[in-house]
N, C-alpha and C positions, 0 to 999 in steps of 0.2 A: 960225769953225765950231765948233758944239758938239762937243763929243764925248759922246755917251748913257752910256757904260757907267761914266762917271766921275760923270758927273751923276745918272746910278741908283745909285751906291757911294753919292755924298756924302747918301741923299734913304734910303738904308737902313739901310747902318752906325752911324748913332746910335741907332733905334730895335729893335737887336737885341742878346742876352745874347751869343751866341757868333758874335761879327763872323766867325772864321775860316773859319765855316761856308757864308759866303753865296758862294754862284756866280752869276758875269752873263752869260750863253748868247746872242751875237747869233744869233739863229734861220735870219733870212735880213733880205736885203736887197736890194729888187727896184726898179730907179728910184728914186719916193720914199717908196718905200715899207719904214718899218724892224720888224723884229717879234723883242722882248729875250722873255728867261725869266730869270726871278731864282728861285735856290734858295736856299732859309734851311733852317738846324733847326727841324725840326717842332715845340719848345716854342716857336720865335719867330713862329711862323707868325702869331696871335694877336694878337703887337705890333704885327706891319707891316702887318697885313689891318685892326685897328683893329675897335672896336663899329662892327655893320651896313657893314662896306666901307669906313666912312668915311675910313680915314688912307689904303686903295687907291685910293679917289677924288682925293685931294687929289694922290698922288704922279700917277698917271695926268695929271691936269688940269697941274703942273709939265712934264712930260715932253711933254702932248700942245703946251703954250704955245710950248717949245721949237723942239720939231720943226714949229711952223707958221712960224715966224720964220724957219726955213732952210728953208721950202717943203716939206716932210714930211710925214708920216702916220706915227705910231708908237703901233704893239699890243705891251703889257707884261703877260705873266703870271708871278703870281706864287705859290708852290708851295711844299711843305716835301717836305723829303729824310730 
């Protein structure tokens, strides 16, 4: 069994200046259905959102691979504080 909010750490914590900062929110969880909020410092907002979305896409597409493998559906937004 995955566990999301560890496989959201290991997919954000590299690519941010103040790891301390980040928060993993499971929002809800409804059947199969999962929905995280990850908070960063708003200077790292930039690094994990990537040019044009792209590194949001890529962690999204990780996450969604995941959760299709244990039968799931999982919505990740991601946000500065």
């Amino acid at each position: 069994m995955i566990k999301f909010e560890e496989l959201i750490e290991s997919l954000i914590l590299p690519l941010v200046a103040y790891p301390e900062d980040v928060e993993i929110i499971k929002v809800k969880e409804e059947g199969e259905n999962l929905e995280y909020k990850v908070l960063v410092n708003s200077s790292d907002l930039g690094r994990v959102i990537g040019k044009g979305g792209s590194l949001a896409k890529a962690i999204r597409t990780v996450l969604y691979a995941g959760a299709s493998k244990e039968g799931k559906r999982i919505h990740l937004d991601i946000d500065g504080k």
